[in-house]
PALUMRO-96511 format. One record per atom (N, C-alpha, C): residue number from 0; residue in one letter; x, y negated, z. Coordinates in steps of 0.2 Angstrom, whole numbers, plus 5000, padded with zeros to 4 digits. Example, Ala and Ser with C-alpha at 12.3 -4.5 7.8 and 13.67 -1.06 7.14 Angstrom:
% residues 2
{r 0 A {5066 5028 5039}}
{r 0 A {5062 5022 5039}}
{r 0 A {5066 5016 5039}}
{r 1 S {5064 5011 5035}}
{r 1 S {5068 5005 5036}}
{r 1 S {5064 5000 5039}}
END
This chain:
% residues 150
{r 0 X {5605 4364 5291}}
{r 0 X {5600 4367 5295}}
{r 0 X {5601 4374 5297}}
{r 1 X {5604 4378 5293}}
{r 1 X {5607 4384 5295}}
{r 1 X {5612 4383 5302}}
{r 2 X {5615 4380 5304}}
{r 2 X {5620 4379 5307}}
{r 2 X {5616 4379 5312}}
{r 3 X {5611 4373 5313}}
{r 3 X {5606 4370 5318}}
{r 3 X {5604 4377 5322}}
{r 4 X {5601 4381 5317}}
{r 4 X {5598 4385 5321}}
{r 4 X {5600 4390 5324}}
{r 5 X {5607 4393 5322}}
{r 5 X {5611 4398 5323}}
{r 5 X {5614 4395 5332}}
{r 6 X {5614 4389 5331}}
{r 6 X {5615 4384 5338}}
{r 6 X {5610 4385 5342}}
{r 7 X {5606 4385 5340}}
{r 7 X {5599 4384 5344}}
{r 7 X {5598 4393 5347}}
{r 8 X {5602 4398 5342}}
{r 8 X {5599 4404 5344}}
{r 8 X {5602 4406 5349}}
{r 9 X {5610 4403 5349}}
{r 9 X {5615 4404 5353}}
{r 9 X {5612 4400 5360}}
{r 10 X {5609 4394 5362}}
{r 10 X {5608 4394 5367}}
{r 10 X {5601 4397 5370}}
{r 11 X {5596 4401 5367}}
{r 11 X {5592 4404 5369}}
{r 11 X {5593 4411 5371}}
{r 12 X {5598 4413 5367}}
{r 12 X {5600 4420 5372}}
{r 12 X {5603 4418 5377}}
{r 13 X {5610 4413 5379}}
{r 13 X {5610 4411 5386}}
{r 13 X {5607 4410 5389}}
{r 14 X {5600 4406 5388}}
{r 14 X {5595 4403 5393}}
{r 14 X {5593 4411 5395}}
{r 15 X {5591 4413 5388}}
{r 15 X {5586 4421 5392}}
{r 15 X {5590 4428 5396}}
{r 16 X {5598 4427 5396}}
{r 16 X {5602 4430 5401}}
{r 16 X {5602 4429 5408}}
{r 17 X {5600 4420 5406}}
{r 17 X {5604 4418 5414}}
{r 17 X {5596 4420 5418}}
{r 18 X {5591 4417 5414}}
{r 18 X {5584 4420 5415}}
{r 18 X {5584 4427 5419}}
{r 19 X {5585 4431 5415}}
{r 19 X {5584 4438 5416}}
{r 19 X {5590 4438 5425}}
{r 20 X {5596 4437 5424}}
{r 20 X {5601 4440 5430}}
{r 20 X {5596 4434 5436}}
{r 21 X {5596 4429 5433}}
{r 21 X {5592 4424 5440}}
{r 21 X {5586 4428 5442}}
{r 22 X {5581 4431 5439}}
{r 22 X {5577 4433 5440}}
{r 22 X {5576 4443 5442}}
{r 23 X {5581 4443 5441}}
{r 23 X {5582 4450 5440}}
{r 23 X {5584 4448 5450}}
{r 24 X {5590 4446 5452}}
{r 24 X {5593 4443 5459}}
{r 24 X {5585 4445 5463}}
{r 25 X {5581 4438 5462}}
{r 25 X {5577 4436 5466}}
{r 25 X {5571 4441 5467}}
{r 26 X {5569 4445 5460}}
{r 26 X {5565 4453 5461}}
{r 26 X {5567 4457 5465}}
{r 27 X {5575 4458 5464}}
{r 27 X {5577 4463 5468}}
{r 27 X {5578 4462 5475}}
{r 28 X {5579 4456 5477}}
{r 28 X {5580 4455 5483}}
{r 28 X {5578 4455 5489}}
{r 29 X {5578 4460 5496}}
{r 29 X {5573 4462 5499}}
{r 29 X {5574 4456 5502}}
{r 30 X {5569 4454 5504}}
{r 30 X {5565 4449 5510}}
{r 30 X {5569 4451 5517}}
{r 31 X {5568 4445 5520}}
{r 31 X {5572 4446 5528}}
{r 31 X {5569 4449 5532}}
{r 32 X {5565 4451 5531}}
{r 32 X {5561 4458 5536}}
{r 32 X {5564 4462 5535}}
{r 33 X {5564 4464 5528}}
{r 33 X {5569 4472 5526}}
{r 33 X {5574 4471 5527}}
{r 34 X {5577 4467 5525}}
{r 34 X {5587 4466 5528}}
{r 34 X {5587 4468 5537}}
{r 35 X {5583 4466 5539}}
{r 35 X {5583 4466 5548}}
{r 35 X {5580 4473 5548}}
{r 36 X {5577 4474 5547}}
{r 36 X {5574 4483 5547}}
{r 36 X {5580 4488 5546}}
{r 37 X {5582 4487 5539}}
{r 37 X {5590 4489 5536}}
{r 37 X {5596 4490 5541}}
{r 38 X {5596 4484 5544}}
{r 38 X {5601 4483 5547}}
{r 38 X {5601 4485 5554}}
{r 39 X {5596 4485 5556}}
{r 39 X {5594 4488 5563}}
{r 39 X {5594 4497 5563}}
{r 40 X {5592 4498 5556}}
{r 40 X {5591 4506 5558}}
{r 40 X {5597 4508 5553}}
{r 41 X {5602 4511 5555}}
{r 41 X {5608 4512 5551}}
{r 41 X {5605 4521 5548}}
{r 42 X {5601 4524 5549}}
{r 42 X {5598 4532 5549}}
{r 42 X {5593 4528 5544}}
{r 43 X {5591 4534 5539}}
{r 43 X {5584 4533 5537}}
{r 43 X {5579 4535 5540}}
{r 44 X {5574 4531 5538}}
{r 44 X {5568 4532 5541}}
{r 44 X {5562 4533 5537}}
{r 45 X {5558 4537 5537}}
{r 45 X {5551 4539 5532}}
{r 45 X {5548 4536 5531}}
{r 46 X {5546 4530 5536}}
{r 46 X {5541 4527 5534}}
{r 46 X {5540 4521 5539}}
{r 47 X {5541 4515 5537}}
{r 47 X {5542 4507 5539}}
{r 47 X {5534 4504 5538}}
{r 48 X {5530 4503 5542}}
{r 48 X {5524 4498 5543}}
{r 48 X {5526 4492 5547}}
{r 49 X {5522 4487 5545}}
{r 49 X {5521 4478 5550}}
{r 49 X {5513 4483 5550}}
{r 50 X {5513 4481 5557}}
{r 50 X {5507 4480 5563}}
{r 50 X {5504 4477 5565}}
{r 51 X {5498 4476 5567}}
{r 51 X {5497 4472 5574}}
{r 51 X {5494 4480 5580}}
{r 52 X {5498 4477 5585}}
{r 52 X {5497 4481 5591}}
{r 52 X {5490 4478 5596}}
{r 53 X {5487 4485 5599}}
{r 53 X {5482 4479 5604}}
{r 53 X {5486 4485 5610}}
{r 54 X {5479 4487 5616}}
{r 54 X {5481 4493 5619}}
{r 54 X {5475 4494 5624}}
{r 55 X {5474 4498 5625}}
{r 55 X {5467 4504 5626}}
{r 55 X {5465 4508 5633}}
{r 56 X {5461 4507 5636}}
{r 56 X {5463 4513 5642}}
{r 56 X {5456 4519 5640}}
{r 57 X {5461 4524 5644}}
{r 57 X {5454 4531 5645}}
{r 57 X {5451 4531 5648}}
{r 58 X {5445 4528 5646}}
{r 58 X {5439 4525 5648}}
{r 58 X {5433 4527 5644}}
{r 59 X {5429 4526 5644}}
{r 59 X {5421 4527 5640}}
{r 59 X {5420 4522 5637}}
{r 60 X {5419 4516 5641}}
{r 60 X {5421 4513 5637}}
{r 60 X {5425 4509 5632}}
{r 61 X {5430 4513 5630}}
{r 61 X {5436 4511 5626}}
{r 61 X {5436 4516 5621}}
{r 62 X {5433 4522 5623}}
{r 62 X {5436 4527 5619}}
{r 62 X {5430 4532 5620}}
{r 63 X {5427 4538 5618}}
{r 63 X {5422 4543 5617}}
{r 63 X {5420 4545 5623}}
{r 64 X {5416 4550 5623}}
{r 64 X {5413 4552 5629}}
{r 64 X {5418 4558 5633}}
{r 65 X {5423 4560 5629}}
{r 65 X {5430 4562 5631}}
{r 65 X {5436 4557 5633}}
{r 66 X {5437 4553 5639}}
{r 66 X {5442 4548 5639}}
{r 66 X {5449 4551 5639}}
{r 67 X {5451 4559 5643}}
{r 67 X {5455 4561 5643}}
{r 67 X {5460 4566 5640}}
{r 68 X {5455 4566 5634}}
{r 68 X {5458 4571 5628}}
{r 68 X {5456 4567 5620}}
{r 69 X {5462 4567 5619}}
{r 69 X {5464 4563 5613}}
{r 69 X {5460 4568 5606}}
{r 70 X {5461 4562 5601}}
{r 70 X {5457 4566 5594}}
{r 70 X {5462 4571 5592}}
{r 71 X {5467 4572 5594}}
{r 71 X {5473 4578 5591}}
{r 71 X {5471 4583 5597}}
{r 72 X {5467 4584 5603}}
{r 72 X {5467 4589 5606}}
{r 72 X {5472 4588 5613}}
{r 73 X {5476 4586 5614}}
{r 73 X {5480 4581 5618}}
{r 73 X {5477 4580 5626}}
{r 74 X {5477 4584 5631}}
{r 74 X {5475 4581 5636}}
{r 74 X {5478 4577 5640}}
{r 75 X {5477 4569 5643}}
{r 75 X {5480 4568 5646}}
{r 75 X {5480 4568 5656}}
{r 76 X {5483 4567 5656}}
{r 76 X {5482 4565 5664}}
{r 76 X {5481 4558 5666}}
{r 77 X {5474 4560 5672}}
{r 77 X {5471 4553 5673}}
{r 77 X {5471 4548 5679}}
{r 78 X {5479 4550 5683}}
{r 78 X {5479 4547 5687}}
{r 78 X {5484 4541 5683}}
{r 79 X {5489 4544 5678}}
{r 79 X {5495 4541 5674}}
{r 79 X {5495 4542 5667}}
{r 80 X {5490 4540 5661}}
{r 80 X {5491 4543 5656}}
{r 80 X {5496 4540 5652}}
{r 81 X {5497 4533 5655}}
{r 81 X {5503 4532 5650}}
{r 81 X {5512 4534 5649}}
{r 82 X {5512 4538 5656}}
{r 82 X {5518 4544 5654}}
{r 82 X {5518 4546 5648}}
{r 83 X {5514 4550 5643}}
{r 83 X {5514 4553 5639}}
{r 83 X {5514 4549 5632}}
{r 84 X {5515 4541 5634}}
{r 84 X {5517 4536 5627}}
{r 84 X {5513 4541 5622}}
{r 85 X {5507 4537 5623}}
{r 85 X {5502 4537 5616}}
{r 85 X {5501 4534 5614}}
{r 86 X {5501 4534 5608}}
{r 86 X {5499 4530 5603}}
{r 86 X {5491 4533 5598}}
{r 87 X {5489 4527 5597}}
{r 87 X {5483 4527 5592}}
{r 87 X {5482 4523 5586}}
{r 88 X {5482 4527 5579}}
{r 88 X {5484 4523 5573}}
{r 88 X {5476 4522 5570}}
{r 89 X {5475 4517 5566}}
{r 89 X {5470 4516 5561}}
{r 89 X {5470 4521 5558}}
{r 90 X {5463 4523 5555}}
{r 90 X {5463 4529 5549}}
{r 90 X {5466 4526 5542}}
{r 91 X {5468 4519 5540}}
{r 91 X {5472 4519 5536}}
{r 91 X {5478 4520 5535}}
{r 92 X {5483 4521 5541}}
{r 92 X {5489 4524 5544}}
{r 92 X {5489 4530 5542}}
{r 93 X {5485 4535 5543}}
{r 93 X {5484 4543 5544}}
{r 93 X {5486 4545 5536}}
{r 94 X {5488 4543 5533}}
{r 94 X {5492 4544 5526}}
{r 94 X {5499 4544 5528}}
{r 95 X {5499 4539 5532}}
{r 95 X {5509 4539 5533}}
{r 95 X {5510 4544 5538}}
{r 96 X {5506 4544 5542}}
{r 96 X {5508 4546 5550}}
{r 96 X {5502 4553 5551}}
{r 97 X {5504 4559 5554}}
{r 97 X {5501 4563 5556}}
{r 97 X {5501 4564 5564}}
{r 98 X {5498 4568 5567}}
{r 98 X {5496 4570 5574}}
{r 98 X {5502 4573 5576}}
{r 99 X {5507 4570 5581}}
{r 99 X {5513 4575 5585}}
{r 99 X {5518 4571 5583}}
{r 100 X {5518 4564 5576}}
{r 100 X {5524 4562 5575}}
{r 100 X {5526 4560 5578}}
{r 101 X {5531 4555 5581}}
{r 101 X {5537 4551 5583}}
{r 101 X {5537 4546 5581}}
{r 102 X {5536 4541 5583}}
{r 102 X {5537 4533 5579}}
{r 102 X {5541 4530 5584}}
{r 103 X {5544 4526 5581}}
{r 103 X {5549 4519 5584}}
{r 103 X {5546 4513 5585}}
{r 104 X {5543 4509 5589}}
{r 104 X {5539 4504 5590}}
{r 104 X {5546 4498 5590}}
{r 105 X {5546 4495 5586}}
{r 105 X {5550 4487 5588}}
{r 105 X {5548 4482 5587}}
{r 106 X {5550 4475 5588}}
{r 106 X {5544 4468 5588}}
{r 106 X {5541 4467 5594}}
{r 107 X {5539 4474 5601}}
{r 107 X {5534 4476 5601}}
{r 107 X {5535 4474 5609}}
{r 108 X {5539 4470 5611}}
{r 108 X {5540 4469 5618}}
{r 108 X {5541 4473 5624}}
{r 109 X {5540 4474 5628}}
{r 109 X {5540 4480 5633}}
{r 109 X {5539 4487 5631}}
{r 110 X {5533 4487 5625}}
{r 110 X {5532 4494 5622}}
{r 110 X {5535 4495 5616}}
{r 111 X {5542 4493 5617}}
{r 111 X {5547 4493 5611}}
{r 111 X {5549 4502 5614}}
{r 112 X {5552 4506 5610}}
{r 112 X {5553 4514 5610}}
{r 112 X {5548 4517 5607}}
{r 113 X {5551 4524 5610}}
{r 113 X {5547 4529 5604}}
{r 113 X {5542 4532 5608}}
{r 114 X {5535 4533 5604}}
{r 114 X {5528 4536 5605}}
{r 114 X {5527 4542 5601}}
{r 115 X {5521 4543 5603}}
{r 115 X {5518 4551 5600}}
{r 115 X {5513 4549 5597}}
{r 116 X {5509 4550 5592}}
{r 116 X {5503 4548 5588}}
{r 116 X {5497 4555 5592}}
{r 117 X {5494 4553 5595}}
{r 117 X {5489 4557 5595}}
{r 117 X {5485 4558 5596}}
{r 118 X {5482 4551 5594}}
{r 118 X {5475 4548 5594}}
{r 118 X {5473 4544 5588}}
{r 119 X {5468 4542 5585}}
{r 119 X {5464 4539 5579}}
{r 119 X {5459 4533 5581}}
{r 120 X {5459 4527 5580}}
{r 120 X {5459 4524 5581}}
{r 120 X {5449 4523 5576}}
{r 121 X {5444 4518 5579}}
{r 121 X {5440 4519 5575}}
{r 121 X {5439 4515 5568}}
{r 122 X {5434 4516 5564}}
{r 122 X {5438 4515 5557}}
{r 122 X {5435 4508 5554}}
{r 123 X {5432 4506 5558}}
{r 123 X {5433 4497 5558}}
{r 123 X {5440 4495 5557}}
{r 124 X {5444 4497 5562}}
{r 124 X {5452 4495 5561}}
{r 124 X {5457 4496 5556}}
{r 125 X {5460 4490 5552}}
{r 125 X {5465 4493 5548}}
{r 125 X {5472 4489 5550}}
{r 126 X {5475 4495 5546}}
{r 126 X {5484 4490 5548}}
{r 126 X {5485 4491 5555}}
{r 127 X {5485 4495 5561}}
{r 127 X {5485 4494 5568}}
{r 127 X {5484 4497 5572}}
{r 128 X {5487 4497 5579}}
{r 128 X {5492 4502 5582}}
{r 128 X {5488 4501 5590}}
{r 129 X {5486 4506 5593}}
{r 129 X {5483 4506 5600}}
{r 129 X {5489 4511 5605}}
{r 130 X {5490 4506 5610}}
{r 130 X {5493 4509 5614}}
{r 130 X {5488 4511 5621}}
{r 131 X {5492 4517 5622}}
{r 131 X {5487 4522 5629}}
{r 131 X {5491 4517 5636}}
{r 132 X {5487 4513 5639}}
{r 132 X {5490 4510 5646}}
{r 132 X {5485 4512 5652}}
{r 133 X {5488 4512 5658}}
{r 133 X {5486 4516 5663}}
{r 133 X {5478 4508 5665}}
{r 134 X {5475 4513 5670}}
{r 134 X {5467 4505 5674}}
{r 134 X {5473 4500 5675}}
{r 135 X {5476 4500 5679}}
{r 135 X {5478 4495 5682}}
{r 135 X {5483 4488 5676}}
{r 136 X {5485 4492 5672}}
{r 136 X {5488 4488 5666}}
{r 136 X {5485 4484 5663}}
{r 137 X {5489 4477 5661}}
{r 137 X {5485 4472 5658}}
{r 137 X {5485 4474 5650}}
{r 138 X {5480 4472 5650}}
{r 138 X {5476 4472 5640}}
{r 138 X {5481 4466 5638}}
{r 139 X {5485 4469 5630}}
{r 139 X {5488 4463 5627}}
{r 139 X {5488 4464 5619}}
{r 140 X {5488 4460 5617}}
{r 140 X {5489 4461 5607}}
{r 140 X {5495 4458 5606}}
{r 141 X {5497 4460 5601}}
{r 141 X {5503 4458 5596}}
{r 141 X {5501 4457 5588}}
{r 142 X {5505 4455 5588}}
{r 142 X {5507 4456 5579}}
{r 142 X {5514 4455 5577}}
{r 143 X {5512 4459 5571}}
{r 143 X {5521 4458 5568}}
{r 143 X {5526 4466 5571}}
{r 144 X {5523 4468 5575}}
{r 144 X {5527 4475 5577}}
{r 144 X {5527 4479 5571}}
{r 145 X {5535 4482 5573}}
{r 145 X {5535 4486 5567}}
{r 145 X {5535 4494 5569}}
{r 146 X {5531 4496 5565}}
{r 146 X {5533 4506 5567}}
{r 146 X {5536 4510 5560}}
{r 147 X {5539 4516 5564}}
{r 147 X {5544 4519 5558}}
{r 147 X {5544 4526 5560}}
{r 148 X {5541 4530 5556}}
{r 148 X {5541 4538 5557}}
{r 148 X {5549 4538 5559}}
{r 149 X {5552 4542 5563}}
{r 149 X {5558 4546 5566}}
{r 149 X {5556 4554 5564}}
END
């Protein structure tokens, strides 16, 4: 009986090594998003979000009774405000991202580069990113776009 068991203990530490390295593999191991994030950005970066994007004009109705100056103070210009690549983030973003930063838009189709945060989005919204586009521009959503403090 003695024998039996010391057999028996012998394959339970195997089982619970392979356990452990099998499962230790599959915790540590980042997901295909991050290996692509990874590998695309050879620099670090402060701070990596998944998004959905829509996109906004300086208007009243889109935006306050001020369309041409941003919640940062920000004026913009109203014949062209999308020269100045704005961006506006949810208030639950304003932990990662502050007013003036730089971010790297990718995923993000045409509005793939880098923008200026400086605008706030209202607080209905979470997880999600508004882009400043000129009147004439068509209105679009996304999802899945990624942004990353620079």
């Amino acid at each position: 009986m003695k024998h039996f068991i010391m057999k028996y203990n012998k394959y339970l530490c195997m089982g619970l090594i392979l356990l452990i390295v099998v499962g230790s593999f599959y915790s540590l191991r980042p997901n295909h998003i991050t290996r692509a994030i990874v590998m695309q950005y050879p620099f670090v970066l402060e701070s990596v979000n998944v998004v959905s994007l829509s996109t906004y004009r300086a208007d009243t109705a889109e935006t306050d009774s001020t369309p041409l100056v941003t919640a940062s103070g920000f004026k913009l210009d109203s014949l062209n405000p999308k020269k100045h690549r704005v961006i506006a983030i949810s208030r639950d973003l304003k932990a990662l991202f502050s007013f003036g930063d730089k971010v790297k838009l990718t995923n993000a189709g045409k509005f793939d580069g880098i923008w200026i945060i400086h605008d706030v989005m209202n607080k209905r919204y979470r997880n999600k990113i508004d882009i400043l586009i000129n009147h004439s521009d068509r209105q679009i959503s996304l999802e899945g776009v990624v942004i990353s403090k620079i």
